[in-house]
Backbone as CSV, one residue per row, in Angstrom:
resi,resn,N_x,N_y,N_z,CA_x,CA_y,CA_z,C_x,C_y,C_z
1,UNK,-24.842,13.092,-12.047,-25.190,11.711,-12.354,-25.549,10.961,-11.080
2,UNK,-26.244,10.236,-11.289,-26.605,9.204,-10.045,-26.143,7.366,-10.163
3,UNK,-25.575,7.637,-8.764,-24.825,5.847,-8.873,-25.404,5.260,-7.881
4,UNK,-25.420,3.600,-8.223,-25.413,2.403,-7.047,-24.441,2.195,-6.463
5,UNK,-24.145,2.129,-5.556,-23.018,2.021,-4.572,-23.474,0.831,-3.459
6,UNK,-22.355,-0.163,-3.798,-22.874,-1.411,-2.986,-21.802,-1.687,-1.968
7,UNK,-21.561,-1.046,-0.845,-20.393,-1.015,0.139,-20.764,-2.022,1.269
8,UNK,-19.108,-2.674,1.319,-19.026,-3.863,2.431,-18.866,-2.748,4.047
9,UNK,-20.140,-3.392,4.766,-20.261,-2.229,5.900,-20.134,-3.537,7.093
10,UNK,-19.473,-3.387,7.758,-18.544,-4.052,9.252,-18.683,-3.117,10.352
11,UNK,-19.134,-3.832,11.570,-18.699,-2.608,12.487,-17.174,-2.953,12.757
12,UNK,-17.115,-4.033,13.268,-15.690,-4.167,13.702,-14.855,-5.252,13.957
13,UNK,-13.839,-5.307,13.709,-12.917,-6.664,13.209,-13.589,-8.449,13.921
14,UNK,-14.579,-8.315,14.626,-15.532,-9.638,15.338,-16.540,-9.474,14.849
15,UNK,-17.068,-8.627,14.534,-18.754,-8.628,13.872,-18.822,-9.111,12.314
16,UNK,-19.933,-9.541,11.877,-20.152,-10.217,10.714,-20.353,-9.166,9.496
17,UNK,-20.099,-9.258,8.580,-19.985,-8.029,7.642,-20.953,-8.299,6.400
18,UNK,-21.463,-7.613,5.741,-22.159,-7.748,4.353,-22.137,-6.492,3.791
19,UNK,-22.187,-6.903,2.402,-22.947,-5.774,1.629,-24.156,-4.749,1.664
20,UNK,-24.192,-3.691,1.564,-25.582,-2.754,1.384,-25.286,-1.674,0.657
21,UNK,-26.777,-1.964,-0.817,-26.651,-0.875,-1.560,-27.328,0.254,-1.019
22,UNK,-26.420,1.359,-1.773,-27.219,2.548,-1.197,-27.344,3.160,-3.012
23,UNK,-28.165,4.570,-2.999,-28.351,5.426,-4.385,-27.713,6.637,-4.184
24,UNK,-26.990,6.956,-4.553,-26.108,8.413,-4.715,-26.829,9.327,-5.693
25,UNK,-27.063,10.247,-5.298,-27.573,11.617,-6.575,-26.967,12.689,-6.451
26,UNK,-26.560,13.259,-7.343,-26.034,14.111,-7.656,-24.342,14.030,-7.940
27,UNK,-24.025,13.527,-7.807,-22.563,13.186,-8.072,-21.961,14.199,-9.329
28,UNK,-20.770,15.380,-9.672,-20.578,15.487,-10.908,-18.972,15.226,-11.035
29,UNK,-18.930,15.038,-12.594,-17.543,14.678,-13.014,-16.195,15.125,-11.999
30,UNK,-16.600,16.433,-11.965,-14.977,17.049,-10.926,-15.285,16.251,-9.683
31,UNK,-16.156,15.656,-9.278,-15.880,15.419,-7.714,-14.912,13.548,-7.921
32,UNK,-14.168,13.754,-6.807,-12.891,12.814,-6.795,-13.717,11.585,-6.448
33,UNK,-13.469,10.414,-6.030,-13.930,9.140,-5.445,-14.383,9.194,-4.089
34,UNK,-13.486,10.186,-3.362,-13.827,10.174,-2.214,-14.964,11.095,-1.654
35,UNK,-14.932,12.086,-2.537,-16.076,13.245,-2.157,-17.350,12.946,-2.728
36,UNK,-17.491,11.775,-3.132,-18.522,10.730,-3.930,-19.435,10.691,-2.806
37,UNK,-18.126,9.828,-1.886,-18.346,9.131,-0.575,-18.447,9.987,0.160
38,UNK,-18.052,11.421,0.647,-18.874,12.283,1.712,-20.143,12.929,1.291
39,UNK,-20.660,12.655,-0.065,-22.095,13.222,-0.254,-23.010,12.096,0.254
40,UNK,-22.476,10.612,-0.041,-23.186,9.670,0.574,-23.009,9.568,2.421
41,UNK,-22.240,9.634,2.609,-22.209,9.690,4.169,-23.474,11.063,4.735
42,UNK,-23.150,12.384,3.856,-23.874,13.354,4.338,-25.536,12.976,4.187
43,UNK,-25.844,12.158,3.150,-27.090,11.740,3.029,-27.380,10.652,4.437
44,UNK,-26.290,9.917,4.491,-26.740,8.849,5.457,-26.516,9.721,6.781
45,UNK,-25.763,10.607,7.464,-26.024,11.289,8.425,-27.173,12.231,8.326
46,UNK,-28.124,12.690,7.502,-29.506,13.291,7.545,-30.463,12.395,8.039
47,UNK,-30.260,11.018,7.771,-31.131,9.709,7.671,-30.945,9.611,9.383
48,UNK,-29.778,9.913,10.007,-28.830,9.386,11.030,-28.862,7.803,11.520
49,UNK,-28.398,7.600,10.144,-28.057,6.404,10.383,-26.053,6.524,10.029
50,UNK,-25.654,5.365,10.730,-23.681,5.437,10.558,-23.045,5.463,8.930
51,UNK,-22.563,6.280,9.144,-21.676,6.600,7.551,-20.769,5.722,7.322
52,UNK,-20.123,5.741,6.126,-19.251,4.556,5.721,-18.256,5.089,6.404
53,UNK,-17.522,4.001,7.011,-16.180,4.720,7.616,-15.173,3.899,6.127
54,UNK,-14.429,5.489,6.246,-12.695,4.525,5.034,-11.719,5.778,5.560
55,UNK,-10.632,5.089,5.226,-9.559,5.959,5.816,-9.080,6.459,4.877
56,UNK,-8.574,8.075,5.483,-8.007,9.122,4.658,-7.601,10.202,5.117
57,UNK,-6.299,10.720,4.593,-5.385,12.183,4.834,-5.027,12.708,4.113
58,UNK,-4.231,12.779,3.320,-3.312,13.548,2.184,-4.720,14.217,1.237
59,UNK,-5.216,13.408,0.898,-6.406,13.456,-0.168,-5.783,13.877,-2.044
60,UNK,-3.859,13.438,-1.441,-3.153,13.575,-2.965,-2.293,12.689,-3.142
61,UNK,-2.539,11.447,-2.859,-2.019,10.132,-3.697,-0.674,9.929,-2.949
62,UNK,-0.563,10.408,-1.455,0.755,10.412,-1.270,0.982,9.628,0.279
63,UNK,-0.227,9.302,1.016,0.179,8.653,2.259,-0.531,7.406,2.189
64,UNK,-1.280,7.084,1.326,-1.737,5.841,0.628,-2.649,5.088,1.720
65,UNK,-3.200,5.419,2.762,-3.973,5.338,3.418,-5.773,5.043,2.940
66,UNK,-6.033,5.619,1.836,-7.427,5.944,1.078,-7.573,4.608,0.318
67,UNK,-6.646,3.436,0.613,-6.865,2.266,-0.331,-8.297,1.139,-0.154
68,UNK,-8.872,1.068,-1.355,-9.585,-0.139,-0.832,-10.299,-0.549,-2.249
69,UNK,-11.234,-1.698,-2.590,-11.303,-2.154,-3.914,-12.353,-1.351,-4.323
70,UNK,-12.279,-0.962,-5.813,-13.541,-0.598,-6.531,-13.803,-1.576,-7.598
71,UNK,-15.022,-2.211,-7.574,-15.317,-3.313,-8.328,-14.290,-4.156,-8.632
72,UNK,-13.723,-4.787,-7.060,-12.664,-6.176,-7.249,-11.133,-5.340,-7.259
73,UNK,-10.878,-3.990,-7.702,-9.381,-3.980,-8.421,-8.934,-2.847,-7.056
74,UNK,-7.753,-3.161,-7.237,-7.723,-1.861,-6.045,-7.359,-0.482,-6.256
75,UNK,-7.795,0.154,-5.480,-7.914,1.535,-6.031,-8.815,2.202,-7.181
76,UNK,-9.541,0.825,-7.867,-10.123,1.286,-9.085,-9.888,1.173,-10.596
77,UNK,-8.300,0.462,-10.871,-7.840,0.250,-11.705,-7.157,1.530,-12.548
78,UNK,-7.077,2.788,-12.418,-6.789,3.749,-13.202,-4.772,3.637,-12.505
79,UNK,-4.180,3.356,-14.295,-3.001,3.469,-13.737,-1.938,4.613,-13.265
80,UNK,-1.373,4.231,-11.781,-0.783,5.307,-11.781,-1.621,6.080,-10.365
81,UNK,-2.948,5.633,-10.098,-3.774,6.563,-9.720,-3.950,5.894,-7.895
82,UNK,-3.956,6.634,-7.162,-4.943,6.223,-6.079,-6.447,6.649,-5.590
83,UNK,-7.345,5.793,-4.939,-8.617,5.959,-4.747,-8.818,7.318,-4.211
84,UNK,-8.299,8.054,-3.654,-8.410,10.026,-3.472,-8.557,10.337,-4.910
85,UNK,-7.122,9.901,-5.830,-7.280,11.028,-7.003,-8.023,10.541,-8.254
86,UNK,-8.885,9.676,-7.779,-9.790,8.520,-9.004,-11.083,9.671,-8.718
87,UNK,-10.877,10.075,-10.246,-12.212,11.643,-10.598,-13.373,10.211,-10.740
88,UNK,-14.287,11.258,-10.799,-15.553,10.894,-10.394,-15.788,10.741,-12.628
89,UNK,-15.013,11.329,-13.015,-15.148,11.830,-14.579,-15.225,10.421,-15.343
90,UNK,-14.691,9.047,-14.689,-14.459,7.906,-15.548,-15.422,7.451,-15.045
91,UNK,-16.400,7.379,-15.004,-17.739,6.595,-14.351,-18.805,7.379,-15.262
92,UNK,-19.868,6.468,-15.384,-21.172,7.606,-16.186,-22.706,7.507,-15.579
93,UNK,-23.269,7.902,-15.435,-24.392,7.899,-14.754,-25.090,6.465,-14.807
94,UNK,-25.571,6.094,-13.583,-26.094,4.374,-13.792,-25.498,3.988,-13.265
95,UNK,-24.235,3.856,-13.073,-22.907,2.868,-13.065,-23.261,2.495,-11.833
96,UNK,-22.990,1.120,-11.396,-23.241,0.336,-10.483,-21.757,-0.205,-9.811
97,UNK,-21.309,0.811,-8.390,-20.187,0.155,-7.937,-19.884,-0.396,-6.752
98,UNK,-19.112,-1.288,-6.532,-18.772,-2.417,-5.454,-17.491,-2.047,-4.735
99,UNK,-17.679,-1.381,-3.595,-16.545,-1.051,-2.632,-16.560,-2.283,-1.685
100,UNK,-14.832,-2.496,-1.488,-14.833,-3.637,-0.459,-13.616,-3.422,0.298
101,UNK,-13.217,-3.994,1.361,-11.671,-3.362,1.961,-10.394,-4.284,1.325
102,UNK,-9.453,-3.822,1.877,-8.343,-5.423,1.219,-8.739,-6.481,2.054
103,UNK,-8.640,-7.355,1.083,-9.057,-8.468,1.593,-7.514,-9.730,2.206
104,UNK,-7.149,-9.539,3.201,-6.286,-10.609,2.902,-5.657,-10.461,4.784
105,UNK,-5.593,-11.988,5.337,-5.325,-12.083,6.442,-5.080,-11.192,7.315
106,UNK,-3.671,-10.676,6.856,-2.583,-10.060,7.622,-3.205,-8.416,7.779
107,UNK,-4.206,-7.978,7.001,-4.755,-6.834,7.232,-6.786,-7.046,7.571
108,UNK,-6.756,-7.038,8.873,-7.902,-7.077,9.433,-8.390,-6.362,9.205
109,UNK,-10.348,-6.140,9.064,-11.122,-5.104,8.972,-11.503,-4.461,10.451
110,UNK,-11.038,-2.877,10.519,-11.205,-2.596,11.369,-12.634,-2.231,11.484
111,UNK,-13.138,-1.479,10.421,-14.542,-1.353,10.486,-14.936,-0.679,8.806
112,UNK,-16.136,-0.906,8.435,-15.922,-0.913,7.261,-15.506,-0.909,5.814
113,UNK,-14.705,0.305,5.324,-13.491,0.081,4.237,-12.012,-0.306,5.013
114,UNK,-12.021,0.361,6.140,-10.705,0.605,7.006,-10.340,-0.639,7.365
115,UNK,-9.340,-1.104,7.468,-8.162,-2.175,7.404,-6.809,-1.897,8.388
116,UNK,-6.488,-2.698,9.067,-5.302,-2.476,9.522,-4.125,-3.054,8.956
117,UNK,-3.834,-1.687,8.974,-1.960,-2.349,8.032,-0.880,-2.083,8.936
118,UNK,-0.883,-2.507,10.258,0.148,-1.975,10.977,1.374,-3.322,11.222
119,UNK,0.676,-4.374,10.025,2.275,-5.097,9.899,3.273,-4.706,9.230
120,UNK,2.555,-3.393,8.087,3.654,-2.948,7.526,4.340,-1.914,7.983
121,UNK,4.287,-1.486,9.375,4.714,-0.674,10.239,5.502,-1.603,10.986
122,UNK,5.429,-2.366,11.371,6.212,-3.908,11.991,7.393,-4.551,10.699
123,UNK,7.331,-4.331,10.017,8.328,-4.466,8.532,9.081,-3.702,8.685
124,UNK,8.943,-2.386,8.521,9.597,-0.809,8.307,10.180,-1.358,9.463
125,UNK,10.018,-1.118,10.816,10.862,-1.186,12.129,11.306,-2.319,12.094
126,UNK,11.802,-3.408,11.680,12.293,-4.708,11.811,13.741,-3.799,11.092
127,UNK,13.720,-3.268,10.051,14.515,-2.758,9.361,15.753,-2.528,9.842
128,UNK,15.349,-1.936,11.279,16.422,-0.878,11.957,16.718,0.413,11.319
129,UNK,17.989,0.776,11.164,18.409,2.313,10.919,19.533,2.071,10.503
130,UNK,20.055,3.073,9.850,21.165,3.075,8.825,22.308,4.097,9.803
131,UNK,23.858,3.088,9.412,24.912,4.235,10.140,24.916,5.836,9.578
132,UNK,24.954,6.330,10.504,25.210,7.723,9.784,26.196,8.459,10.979
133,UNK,26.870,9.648,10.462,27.899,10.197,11.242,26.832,11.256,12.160
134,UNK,27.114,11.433,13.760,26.836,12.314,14.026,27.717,13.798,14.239
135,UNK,27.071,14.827,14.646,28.110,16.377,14.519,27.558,16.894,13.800
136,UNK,28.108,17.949,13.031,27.825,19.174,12.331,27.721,18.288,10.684
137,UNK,26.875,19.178,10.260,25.838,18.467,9.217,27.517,18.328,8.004
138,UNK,27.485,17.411,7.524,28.893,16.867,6.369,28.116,17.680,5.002
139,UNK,29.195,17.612,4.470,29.176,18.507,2.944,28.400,17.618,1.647
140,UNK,27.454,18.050,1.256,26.947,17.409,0.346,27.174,16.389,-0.693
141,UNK,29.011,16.793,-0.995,29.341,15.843,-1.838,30.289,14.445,-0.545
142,UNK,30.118,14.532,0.475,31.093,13.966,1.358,30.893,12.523,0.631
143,UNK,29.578,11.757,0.661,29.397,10.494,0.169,29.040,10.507,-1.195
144,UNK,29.724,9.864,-2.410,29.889,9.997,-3.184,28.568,8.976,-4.003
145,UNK,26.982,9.028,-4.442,26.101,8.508,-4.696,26.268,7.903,-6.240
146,UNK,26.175,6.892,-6.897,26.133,6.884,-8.223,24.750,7.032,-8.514
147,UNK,25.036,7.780,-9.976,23.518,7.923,-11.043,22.509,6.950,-10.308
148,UNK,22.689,5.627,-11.008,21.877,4.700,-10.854,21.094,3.955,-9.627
149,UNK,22.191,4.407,-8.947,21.846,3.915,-7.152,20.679,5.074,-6.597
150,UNK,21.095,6.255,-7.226,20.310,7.118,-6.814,18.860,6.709,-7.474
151,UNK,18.922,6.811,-8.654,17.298,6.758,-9.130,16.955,5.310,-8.546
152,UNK,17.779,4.631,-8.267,16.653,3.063,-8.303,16.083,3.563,-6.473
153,UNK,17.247,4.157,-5.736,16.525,4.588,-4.557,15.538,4.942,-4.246
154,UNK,15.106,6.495,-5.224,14.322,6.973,-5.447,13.206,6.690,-6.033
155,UNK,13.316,5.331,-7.119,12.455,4.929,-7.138,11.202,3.882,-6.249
156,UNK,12.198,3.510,-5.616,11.757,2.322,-4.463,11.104,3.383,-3.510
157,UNK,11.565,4.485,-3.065,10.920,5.113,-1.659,9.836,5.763,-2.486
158,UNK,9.357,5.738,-3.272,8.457,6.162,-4.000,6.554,5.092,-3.297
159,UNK,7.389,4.166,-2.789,6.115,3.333,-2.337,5.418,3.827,-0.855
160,UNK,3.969,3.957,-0.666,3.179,5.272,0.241,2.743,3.745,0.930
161,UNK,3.147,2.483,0.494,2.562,1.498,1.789,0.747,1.295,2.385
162,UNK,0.069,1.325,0.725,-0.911,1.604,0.971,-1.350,0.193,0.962
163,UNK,-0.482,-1.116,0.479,-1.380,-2.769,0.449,-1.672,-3.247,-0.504
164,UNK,-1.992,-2.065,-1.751,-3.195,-2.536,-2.955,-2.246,-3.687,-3.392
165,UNK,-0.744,-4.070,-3.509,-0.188,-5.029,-3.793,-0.527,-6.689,-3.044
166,UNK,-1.008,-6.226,-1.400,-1.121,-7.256,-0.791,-2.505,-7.814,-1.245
167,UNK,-3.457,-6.869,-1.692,-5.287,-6.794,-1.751,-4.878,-7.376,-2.985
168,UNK,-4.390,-7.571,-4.050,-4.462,-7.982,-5.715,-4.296,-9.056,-5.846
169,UNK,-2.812,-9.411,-4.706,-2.189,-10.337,-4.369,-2.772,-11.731,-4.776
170,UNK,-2.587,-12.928,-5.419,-3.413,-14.208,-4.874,-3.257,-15.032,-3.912
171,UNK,-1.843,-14.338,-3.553,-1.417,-15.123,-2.017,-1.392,-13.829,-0.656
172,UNK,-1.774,-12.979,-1.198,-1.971,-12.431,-0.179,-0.539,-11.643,0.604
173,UNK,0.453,-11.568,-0.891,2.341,-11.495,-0.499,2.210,-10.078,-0.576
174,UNK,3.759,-9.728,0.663,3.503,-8.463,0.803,5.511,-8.125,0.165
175,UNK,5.220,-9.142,-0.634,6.888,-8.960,-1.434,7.336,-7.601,-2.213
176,UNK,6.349,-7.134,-2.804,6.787,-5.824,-3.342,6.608,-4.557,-2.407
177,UNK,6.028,-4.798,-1.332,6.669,-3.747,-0.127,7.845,-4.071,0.483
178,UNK,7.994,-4.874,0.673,8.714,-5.431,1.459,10.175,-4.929,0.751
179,UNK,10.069,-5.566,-0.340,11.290,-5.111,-1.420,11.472,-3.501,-1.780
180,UNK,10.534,-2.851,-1.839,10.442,-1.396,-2.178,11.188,-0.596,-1.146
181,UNK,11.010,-1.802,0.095,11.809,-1.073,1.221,13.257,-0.783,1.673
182,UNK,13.281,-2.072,1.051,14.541,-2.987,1.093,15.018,-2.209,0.006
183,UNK,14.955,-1.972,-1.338,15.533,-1.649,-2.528,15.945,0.025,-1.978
184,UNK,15.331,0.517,-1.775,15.632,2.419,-1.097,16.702,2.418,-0.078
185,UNK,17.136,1.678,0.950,18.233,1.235,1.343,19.324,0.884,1.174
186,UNK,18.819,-0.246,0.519,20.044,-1.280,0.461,20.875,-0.831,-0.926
187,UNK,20.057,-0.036,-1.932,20.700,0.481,-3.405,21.783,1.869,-2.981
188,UNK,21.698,2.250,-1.460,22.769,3.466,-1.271,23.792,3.275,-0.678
189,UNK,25.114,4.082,-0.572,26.421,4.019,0.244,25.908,3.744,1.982
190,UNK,25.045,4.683,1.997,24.621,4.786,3.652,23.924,3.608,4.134
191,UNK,23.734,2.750,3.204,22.527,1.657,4.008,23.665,-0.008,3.674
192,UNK,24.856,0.179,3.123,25.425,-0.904,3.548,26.175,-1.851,4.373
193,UNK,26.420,-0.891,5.447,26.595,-1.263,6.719,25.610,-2.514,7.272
194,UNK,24.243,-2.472,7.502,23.215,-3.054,7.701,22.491,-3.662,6.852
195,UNK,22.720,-3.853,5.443,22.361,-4.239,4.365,21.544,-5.874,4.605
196,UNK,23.034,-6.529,5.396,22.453,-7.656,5.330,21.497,-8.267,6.380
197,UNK,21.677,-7.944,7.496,21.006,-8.274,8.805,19.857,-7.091,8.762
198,UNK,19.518,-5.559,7.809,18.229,-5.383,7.427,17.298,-6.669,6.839
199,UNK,18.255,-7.335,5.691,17.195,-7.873,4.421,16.840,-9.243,5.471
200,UNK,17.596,-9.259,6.243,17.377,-10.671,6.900,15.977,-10.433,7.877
201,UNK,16.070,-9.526,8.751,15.331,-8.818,9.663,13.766,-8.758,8.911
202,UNK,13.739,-7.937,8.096,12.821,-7.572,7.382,11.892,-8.455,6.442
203,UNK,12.486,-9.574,6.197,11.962,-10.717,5.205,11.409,-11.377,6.300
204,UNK,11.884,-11.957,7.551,11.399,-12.814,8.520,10.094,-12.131,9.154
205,UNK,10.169,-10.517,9.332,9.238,-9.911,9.961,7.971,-10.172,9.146
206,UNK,8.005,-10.506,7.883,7.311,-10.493,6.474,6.175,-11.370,6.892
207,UNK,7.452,-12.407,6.812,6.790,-14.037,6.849,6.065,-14.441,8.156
208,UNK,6.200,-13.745,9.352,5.474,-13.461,10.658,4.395,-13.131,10.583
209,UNK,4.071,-11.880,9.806,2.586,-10.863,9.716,1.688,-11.986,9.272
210,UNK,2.158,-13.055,8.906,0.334,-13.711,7.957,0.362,-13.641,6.678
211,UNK,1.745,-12.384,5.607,1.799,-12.654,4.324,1.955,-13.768,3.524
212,UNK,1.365,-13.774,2.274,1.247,-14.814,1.803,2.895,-14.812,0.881
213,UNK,3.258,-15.979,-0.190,4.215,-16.171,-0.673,4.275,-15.509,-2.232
214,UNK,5.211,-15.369,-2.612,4.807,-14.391,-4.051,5.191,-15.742,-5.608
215,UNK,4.363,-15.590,-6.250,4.217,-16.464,-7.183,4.297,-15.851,-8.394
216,UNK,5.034,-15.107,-8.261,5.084,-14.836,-9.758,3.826,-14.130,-10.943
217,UNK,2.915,-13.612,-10.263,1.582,-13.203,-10.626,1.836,-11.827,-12.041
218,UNK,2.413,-11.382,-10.733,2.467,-9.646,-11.133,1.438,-8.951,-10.841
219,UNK,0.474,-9.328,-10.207,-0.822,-8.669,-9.733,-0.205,-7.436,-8.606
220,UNK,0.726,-7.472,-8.179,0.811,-6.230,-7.279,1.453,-5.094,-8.550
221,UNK,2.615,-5.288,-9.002,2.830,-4.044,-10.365,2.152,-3.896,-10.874
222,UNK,0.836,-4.215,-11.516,-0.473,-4.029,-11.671,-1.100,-2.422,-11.145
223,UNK,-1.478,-2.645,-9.933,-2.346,-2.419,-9.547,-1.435,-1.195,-8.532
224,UNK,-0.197,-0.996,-8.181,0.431,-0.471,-7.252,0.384,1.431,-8.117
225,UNK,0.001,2.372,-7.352,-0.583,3.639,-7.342,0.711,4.157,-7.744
226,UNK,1.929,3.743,-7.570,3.334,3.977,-7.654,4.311,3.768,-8.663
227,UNK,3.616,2.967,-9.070,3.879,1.820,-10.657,5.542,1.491,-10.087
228,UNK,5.532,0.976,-8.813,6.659,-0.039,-8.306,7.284,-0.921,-9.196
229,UNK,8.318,-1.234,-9.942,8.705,-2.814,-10.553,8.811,-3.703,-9.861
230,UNK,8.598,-4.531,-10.254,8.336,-5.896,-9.756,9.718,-6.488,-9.578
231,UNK,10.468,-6.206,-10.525,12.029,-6.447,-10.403,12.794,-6.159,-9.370
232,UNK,11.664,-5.374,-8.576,12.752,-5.121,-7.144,12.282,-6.409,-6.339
233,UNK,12.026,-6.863,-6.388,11.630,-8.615,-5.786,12.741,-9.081,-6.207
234,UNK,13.585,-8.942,-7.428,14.453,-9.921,-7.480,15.509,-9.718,-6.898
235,UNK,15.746,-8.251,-6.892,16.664,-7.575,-6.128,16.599,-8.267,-4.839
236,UNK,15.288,-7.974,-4.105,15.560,-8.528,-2.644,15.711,-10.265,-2.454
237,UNK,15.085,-11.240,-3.231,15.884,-11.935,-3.429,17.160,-12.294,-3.298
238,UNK,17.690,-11.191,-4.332,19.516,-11.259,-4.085,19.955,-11.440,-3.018
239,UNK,19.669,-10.467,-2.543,20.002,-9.939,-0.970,19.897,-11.260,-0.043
240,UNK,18.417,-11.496,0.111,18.461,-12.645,0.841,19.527,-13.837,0.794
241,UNK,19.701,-14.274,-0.329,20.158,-15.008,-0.700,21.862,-15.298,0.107
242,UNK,22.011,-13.593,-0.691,23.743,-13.470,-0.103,23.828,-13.355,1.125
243,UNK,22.661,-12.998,1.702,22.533,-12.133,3.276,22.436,-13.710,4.432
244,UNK,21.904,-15.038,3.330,21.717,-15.732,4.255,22.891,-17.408,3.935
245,UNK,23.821,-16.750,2.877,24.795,-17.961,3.155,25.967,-17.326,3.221
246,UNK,26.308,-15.827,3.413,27.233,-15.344,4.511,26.834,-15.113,5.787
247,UNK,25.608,-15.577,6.132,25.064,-15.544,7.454,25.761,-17.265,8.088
248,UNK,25.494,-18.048,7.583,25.859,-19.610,7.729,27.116,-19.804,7.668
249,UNK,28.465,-19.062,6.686,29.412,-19.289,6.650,30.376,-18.866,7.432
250,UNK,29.796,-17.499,8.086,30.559,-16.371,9.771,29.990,-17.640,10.772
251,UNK,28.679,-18.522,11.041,28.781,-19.212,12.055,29.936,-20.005,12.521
């Protein structure tokens, strides 16, 4: 099948950016989103003219790096899915599509799809580190995990920190990372030591980067490749909350 492809092309985070369509041919169903995009690059390197730059590794939905909008939504809208594992199979010949990067302050365009997200690398490390015993490795059952603590853990570290929450965003909030982070922690035996001066740490680092405030949208559970709940916002909430009027009451 053959597509329009109308990609936002930037050289670099000072230069002025626009749109340019290009025509894709040959495209078939098995090929993924991204291998869309190296038949078009391979056409535009015959031309030798510069290929779309977008960022990518895993190429399996798991380091979340490959994010950026397809016609407005991020990742493309397929739930569950990220822009690597978005088949080429839900599109039909004709189809006319609009790639753009996230759009939102705190993640600059580095050069065309590519974006810098290294505030959410500045989040993660605000965090600190969790006590743990050093010596010879302890016995599996030494810390005693409940059911529930475990899965909600597991569910929270489940987030690859790819943005599409911040890109959906209408404020541009980076609350359901932030919380996803916070929730994988703070829900285990090992992370309550630091529980509170993490959530404290980590919320301020938030509000530093340029994120916007969270309103209640739901546009990031939406759209998140992870299908994150949104309910872990309230969770971190909590936290804050307790974290910051036993912070006032030890003064």
């Amino acid at each position: 099948m053959d597509l329009t492809v109308k990609v936002w092309r930037q050289l670099n985070a000072k230069a002025t950016g626009a749109f340019v369509t290009y025509s894709v041919k040959g495209v078939t169903p098995d090929m993924s989103f991204l291998e869309m995009l190296d038949l078009l690059n391979e056409d535009l390197n015959a031309k030798n003219e510069p290929p779309v730059a977008f960022e990518h590794d895993c190429r399996e939905g798991i380091c979340g790096s490959c994010g950026f909008l397809v016609n407005g939504v991020a990742h493309g809208g397929r739930p569950g899915t990220t822009v690597c594992q978005l088949s080429m199979r839900f599109f039909k010949d004709g189809d006319s599509l609009t790639l753009e990067p996230w759009r939102a302050k705190a993640f600059p365009v580095l050069r065309d799809l590519v974006v810098d997200r290294s505030p959410f690398d500045r989040i993660i490390q605000a965090g600190g580190f969790i006590s743990a015993p050093t010596g010879g490795a302890p016995d599996a059952n030494a810390i005693l995990v409940p059911k529930d603590s475990a899965e909600t853990s597991f569910d929270a570290a489940a987030c690859i920190g790819c943005g599409a929450c911040v890109a959906a965003c209408p404020n541009a909030a980076a609350m359901l990372f932030t919380a996803a982070k916070l929730t994988h922690l703070n829900s285990l035996p090992q992370g309550q030591p630091q529980r509170e001066q993490r959530t404290l740490r980590m919320v301020a680092t938030m509000s530093s980067e340029l994120f916007g405030s969270c309103t209640n949208h739901g546009e990031c559970e939406a759209v998140c490749p992870k299908e994150i709940p949104i309910e872990f916002i309230g969770r971190m909430n909590r936290d804050l909350l307790h974290a910051t009027l036993h912070h006032r009451a030890t003064k």
